[in-house]
C-alpha positions in Angstrom: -22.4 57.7 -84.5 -23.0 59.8 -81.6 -24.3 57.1 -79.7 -21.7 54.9 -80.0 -19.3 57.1 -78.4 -19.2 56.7 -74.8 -20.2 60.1 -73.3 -17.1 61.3 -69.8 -19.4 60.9 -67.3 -20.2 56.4 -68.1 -16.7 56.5 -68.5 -15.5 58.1 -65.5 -18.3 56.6 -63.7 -16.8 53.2 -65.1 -13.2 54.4 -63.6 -15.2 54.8 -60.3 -16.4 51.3 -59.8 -13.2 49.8 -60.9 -11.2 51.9 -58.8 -13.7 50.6 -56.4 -13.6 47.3 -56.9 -9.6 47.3 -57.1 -9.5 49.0 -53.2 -12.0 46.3 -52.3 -10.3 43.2 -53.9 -6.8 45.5 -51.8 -8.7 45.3 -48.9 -9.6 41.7 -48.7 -6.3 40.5 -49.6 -4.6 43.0 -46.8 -7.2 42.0 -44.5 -6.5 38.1 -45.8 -3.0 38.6 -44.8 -3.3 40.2 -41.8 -5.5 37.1 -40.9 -2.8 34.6 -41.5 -0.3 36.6 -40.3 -2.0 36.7 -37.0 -2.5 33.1 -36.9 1.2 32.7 -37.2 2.3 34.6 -34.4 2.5 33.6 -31.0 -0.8 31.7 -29.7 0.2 32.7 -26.4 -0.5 36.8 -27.2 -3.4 35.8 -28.8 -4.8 34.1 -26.4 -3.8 36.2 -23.4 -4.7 39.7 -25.9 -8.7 37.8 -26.0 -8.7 36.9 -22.1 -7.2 40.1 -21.2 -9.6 42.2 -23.5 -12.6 40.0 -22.1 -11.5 40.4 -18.8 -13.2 42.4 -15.8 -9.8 43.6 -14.8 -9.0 45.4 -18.2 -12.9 46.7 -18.7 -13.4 47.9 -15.2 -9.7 49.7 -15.5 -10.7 51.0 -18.7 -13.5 52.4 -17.5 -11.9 54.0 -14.8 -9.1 55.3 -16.9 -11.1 57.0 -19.2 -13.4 58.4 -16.3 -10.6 59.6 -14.0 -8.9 61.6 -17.7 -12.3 63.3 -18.2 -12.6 64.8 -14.5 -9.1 65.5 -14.8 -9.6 67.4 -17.7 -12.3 69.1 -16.4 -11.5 69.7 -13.1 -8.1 70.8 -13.9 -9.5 73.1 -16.3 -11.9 74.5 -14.6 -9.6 75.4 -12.1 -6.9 77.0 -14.0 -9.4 79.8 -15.2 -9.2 82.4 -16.3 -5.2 82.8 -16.6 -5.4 79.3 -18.8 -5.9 81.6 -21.5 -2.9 84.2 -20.6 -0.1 82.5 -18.8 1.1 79.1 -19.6 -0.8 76.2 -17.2 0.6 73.1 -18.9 2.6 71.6 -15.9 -0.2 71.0 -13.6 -1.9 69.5 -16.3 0.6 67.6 -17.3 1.2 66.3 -14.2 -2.4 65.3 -13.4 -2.3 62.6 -16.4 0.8 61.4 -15.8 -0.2 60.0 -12.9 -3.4 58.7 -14.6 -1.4 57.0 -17.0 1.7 55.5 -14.8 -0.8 53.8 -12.2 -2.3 51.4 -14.8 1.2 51.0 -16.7 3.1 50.7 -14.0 1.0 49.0 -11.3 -2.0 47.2 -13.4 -0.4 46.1 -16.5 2.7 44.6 -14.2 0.5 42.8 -11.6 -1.5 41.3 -14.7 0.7 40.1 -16.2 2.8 38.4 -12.9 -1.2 36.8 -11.8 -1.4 35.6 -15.5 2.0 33.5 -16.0 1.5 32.4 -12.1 -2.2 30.9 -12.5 -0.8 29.2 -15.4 1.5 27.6 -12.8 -0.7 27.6 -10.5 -4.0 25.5 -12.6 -1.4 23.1 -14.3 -1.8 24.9 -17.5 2.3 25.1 -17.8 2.5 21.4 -17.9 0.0 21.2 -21.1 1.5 23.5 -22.8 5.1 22.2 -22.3 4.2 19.2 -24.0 3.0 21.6 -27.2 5.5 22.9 -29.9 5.4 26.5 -27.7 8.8 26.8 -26.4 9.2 28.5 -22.7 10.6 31.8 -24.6 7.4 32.0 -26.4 5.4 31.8 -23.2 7.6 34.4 -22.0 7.2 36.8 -24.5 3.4 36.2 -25.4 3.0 37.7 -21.6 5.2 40.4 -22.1 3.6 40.9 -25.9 -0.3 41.1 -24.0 1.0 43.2 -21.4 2.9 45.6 -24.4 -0.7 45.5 -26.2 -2.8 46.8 -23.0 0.2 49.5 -22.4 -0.7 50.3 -26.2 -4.2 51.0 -25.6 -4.0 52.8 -22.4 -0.9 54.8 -23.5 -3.9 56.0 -26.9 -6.3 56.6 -24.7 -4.6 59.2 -23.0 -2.7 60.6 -25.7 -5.1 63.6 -26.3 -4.8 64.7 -22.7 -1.0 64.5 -23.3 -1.6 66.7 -26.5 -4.2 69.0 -24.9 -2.0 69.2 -21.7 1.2 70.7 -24.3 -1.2 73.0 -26.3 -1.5 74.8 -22.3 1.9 76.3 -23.2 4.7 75.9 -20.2 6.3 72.1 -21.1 8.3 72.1 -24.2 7.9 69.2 -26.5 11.6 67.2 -25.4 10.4 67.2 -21.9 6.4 66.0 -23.3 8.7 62.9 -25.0 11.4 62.6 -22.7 8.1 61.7 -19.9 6.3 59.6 -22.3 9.4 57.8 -23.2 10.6 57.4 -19.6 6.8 55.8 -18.3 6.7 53.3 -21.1 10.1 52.4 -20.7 10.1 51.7 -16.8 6.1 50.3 -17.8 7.9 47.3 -19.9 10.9 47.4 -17.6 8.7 46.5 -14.8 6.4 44.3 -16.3 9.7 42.4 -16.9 10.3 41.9 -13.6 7.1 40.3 -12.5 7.7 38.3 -15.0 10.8 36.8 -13.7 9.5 37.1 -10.0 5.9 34.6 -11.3 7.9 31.0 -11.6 10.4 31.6 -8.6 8.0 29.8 -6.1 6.0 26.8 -6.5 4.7 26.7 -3.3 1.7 29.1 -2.0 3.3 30.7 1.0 6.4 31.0 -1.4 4.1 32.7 -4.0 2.6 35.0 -1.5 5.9 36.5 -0.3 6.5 36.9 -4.1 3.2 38.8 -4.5 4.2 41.0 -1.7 7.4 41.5 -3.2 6.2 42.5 -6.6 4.1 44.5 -5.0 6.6 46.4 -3.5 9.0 47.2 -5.7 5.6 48.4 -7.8 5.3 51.2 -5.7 8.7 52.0 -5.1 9.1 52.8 -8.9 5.9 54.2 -8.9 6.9 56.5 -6.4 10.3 57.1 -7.6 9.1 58.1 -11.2 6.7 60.2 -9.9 9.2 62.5 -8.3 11.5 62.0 -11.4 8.4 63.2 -13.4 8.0 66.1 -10.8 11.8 67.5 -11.7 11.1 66.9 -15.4 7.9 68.7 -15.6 9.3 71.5 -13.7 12.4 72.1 -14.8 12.6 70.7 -18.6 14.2 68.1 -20.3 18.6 69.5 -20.7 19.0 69.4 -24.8 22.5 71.8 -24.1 24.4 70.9 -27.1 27.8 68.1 -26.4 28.2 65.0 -24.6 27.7 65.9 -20.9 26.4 63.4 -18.1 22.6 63.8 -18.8 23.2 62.0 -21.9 25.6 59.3 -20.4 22.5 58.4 -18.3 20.6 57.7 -20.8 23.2 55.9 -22.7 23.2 53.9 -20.1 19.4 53.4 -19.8 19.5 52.2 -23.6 22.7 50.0 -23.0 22.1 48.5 -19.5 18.3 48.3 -18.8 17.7 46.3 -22.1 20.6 43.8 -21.2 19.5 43.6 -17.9 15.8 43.1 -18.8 17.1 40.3 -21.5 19.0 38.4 -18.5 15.5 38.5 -16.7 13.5 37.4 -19.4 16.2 34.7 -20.0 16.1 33.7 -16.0 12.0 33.7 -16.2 12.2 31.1 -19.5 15.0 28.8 -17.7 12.5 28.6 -14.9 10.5 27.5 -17.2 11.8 24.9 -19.1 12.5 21.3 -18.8 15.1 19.5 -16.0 16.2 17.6 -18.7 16.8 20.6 -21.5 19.6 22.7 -21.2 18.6 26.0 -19.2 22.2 27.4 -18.8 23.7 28.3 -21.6 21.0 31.1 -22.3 21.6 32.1 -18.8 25.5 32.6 -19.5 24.9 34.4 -22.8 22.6 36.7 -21.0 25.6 37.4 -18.1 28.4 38.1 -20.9 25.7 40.4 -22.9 25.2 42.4 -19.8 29.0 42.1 -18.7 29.1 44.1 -22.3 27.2 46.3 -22.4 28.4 47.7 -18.7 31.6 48.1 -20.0 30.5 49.7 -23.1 28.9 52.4 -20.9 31.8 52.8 -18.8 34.0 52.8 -21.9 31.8 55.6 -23.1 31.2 58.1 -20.8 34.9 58.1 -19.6 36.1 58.7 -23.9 35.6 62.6 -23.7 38.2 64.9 -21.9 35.2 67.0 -21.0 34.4 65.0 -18.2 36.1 65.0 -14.8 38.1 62.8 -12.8 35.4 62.5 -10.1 32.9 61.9 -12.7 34.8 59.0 -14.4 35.2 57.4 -11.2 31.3 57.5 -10.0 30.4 56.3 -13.1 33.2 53.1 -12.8 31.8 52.9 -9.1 28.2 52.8 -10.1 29.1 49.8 -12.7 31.2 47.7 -10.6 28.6 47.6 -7.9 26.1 46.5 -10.1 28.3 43.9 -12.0 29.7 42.5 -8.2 26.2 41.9 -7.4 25.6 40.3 -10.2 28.0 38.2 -10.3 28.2 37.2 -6.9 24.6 36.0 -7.2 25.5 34.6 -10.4 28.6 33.0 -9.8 27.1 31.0 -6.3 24.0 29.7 -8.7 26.1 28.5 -11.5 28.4 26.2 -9.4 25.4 25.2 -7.9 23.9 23.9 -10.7 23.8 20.0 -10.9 26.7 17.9 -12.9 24.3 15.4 -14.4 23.7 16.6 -18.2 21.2 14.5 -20.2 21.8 12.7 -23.2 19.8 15.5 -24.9 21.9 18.4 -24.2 25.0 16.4 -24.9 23.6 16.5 -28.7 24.2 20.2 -28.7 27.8 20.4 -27.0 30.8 21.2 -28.6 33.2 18.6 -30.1 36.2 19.9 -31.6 39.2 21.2 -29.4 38.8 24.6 -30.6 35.1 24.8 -29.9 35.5 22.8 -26.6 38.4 25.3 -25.5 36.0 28.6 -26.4 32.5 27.3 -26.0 32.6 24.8 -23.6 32.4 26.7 -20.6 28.5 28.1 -21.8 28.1 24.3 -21.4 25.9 23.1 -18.0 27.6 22.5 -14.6 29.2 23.4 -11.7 33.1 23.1 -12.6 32.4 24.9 -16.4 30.2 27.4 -14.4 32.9 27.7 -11.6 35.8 28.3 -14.9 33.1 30.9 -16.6 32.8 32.9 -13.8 36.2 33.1 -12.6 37.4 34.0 -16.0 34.7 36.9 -16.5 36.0 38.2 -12.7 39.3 38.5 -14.2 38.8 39.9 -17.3 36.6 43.0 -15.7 39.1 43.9 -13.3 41.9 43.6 -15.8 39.3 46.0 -17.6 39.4 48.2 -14.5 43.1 48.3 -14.5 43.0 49.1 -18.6 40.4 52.3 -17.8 42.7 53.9 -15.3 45.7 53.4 -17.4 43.7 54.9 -20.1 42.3 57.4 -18.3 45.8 58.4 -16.6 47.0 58.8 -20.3 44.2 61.0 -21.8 45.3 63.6 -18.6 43.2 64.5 -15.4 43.0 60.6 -15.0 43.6 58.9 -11.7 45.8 60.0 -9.1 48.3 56.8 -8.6 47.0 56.4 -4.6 44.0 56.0 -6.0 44.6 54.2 -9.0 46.7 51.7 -6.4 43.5 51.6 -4.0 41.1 50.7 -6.8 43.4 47.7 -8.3 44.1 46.0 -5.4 40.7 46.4 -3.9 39.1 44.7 -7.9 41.8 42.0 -7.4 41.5 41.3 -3.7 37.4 41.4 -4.2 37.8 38.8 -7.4 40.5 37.0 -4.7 37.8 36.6 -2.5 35.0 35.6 -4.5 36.8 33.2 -6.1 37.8 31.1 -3.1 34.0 31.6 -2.0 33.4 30.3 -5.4 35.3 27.3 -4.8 34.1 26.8 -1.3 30.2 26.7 -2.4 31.3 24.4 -5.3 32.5 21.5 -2.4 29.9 22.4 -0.4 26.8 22.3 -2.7 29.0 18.7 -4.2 28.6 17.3 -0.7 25.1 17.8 -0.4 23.7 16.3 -3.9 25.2 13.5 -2.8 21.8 12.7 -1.0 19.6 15.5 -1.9 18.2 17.5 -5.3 18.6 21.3 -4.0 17.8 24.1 -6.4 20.2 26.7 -7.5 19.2 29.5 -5.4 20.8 27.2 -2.0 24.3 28.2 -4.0 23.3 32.1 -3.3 22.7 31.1 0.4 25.5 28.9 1.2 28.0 31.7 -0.7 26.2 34.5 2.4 26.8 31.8 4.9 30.3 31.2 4.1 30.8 34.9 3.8 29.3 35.6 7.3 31.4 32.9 8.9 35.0 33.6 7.4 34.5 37.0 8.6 32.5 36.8 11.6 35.3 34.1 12.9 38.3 35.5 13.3 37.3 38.8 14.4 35.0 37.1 17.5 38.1 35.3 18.1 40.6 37.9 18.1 38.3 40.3 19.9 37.8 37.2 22.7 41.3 37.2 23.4 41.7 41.0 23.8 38.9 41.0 25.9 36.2 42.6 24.2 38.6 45.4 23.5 39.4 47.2 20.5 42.3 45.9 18.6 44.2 47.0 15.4 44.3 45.0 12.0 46.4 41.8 12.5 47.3 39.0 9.8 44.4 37.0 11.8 41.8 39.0 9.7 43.0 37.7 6.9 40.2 36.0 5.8 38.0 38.5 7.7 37.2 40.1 3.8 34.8 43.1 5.2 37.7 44.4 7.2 40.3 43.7 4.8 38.8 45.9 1.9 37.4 48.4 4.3 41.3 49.0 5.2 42.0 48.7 1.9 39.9 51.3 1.1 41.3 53.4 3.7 44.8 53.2 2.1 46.3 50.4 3.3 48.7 47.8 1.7 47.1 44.6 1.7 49.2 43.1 -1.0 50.1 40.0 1.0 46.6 38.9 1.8 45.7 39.3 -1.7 48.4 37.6 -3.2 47.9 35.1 -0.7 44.0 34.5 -1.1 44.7 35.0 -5.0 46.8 32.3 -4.9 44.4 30.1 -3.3 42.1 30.6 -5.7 44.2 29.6 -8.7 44.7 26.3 -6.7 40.9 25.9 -5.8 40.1 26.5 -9.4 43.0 23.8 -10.9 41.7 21.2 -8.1 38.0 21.5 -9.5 39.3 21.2 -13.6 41.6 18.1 -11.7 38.1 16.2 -10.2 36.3 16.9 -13.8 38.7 15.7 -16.1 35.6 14.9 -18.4 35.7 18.7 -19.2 38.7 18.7 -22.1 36.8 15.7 -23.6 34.3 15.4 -26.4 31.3 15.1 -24.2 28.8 15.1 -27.6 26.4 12.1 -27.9 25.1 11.4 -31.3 21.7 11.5 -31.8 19.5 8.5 -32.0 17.8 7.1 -35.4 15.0 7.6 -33.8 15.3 10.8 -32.9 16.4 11.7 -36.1 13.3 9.8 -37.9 10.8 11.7 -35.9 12.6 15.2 -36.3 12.5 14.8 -40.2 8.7 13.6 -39.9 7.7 17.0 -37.9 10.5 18.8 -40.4 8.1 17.1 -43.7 4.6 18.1 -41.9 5.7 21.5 -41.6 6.9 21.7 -45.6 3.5 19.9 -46.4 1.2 22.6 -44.1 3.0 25.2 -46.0 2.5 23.9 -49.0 -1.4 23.1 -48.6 -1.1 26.6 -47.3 0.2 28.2 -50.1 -2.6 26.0 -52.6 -5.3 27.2 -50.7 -4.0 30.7 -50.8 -3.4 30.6 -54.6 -6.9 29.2 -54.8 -8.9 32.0 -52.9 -6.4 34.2 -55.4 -7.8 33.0 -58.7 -11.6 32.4 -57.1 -11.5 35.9 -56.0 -9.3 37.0 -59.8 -12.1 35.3 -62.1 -15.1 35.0 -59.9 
């Protein structure tokens, strides 16, 4: 009887092997799906993750990473003895492999990936793979995925330093984040702008000045994070306890730089896509995301009465420069854009009134981009006037000379852009009449027209005085950098911006008169054919997931029951 009683150790030998075998068959399917899960994702990170990996550039920096963090390590150590053991030495350390670390994030990775999407220009490669189901957002982000991936590896590499480095004593662990955080973040943030700088130029000299350019602005961040890395290594990362301006900065890194990266990224893939797609409505989006979140950082550093006046006001300073720029560019590109929209972006555009009268300015051309931008100009400096009036009634806001200063400098500046606005929009109409410029000829001809309407009357006016200096006159009217300089200065320029406001409003109502196409249904219905061959690619996609799914129910019961 004995012997038919299994003795503990066959039995838990037994729970062994199928324990075992149950973390093997756990293992195969997790390494199954991680299989098919990879060949799902974007074929453009895989196949730039392979070249890259494969690459001399990536071994030979990998090599040298790894060599320069060992000599660090031991130099720096080394030389830190004996008070490495007594006093706290982790700021020199630190320091040492930060700079290890930024100069292939922030120099190798970027430069990488700007050489990889402009060879694919560059050997016709674009051109096959436009004709492929990869859309140019997919390109897009498989370069910035590869370019994530070698940050990734570098960024584990060195991780140990970075631990062995705080063990030293002397950096707390906010500022040891606060650094790592801050060299990834400007690492992606740069990356994204060689991105968008790879497709501006066809052309080789235009490429070269666009290497130099990239090159550039590399080592200006490089150097500015360095000495930003300095500060924060010696002096700590501020945790004080409320909502102070340390922490309205980097709201506004969270809010701002993501938006702004997203407008590039959306720029880089409009470059990339198709004449005959639309490539302006994702622009537009882009514009109104980062018109949002702008304000949303304003909006939020100004909402606590710790704050002071002067504060609030360098902080709505520092967002309207950057969204004039912005627009300004913007605005001059989008009424530059062509009015010719192709039967295929017609499918997509809105058809009833209520869409037409919301949504139809995202649509493609000059007059809709003309409307769009003129509208957004408005609405931030009404938002300007809102924040004062706000901040005037929350107490310690404004003083009224400045709060009467700041509005009628936002409304003559949006007076003035406008009627360059409308100015570049008849200009750039007269020239397509013969030629096929690009967008970017809107951004010079807005400079030109800004250099002559100012340059004009005051080389007029100072002709007649006699090369003499000569007081403001009603001549300078349309002289704009001498009327919001004396603007600025405190005087009252009402007329002139009443005056060039209204001229505006008329250019504007002339430009919706020549396009009265724009309050009707532009949609086109799409073609059977169309239709037939977008239900075919729809049913081979159903039947590849369903041959999919059989084969992976298959491997299940082969590996189940042997």
């Amino acid at each position: 009887m004995s012997s038919l009683v299994p003795s503990k150790s066959s039995v838990s030998s037994d729970e062994d092997t199928v324990a075992q075998s149950l973390r093997g068959r756990g293992m195969e399917k997790l390494d199954d799906w991680c299989g098919k899960w990879s060949d799902g994702c974007n074929p453009i990170l895989i196949k730039e993750t392979r070249q890259a990996l494969k690459s001399r550039q990536f071994i030979v920096t990998f090599s040298l990473l790894l060599f320069v963090a060992l000599s660090w390590t031991i130099i720096g150590t080394f030389s830190l003895m004996p008070a490495i053991y007594t006093t706290p030495s982790a700021p020199p350390m630190m320091l040492g492999y930060y700079f290890v670390l930024a100069l292939p994030m922030l120099l190798v990775v970027p430069l990488a990936a700007y050489r990889s999407l402009e060879c694919e220009i560059d050997d016709g490669t674009l051109e096959l793979l436009s004709i492929t189901s990869l859309s140019p957002w997919q390109i897009v982000l498989g370069k910035l995925a590869s370019a994530m991936l070698q940050m990734m590896l570098y960024f584990v590499v060195l991780f140990p330093c970075i631990a062995y480095a705080y063990t030293l004593r002397g950096v707390d662990f906010p500022t040891t984040v606060a650094l790592l955080v801050m060299l990834v973040f400007a690492g992606a943030m740069m990356t994204v702008v060689a991105l968008f700088f790879a497709p501006m130029s066809r052309s080789r000299t235009g490429r070269v000045a666009m290497l130099l350019v990239i090159i550039f602005l590399l080592f200006v961040a490089e150097w500015v994070l360095g000495l930003f890395a300095y500060d924060l290594i010696e002096y700590g990362f501020d945790l004080s306890i409320g909502f102070d301006e340390g922490w309205v900065f980097v709201a506004g890194l969270v809010l701002v730089c993501p938006a702004f990266a997203y407008l590039l990224l959306t720029l880089a893939a409009a470059q990339l896509t198709p004449a005959s797609e639309n490539r302006s409505t994702g622009i537009r989006w882009a514009l109104l995301f980062l018109t949002a979140t702008s304000a949303a950082w304003v909006a939020l550093g100004s909402n606590s009465e710790e704050f002071s006046r002067g504060f609030a006001e360098e902080l709505l300073y520092i967002a309207g420069v950057i969204l004039v720029i912005v627009w300004t560019l913007a605005g001059s590109m989008l009424v530059s854009e062509s009015a010719v929209v192709t039967p295929r972006v017609r499918r997509d555009l809105p058809q009833s009134f209520l869409a037409r009268a919301t949504l139809g300015w995202l649509t493609p051309g000059p007059a809709t981009g003309l409307v769009f931008s003129v509208i957004n100009m408005v609405v931030l400096a009404s938002l300007v006037s809102f924040f004062m009036f706000a901040t005037d009634q929350w107490g310690g806001g404004f003083s009224p000379r400045s709060s009467r200063i700041l509005n009628q400098f936002i409304f003559a500046l949006v007076a003035y852009q406008t009627c360059g606005l409308v100015l570049v929009y008849f200009l750039m109409r007269l020239l397509r009449r013969n030629n096929n410029p690009r967008v970017e000829v809107g951004a010079a001809a807005l400079a030109v027209v800004g250099v002559f309407s100012a340059l004009t009357p005051f080389g007029i006016e100072l002709y007649s005085n006699d090369f003499r200096q000569f007081p403001y006159s009603n001549l300078q009217a349309t002289n704009w950098v001498w009327t919001l300089y004396s603007i600025l200065d405190g005087d009252d320029r009402s007329g002139v911006v009443s005056c060039f406001a209204f001229l505006g409003v008329i250019g504007v109502v002339w430009v919706l008169y020549l396009n009265p196409m724009l309050v009707r249904p532009l949609r086109t219905a799409t073609p059977e054919r169309v239709k037939q061959e977008l239900e075919k690619a729809k049913l081979a996609r159903k039947k590849s997931r369903i041959r999919s799914s059989r084969q992976e129910l298959a491997d299940d019961i082969e590996n189940e029951f042997g």
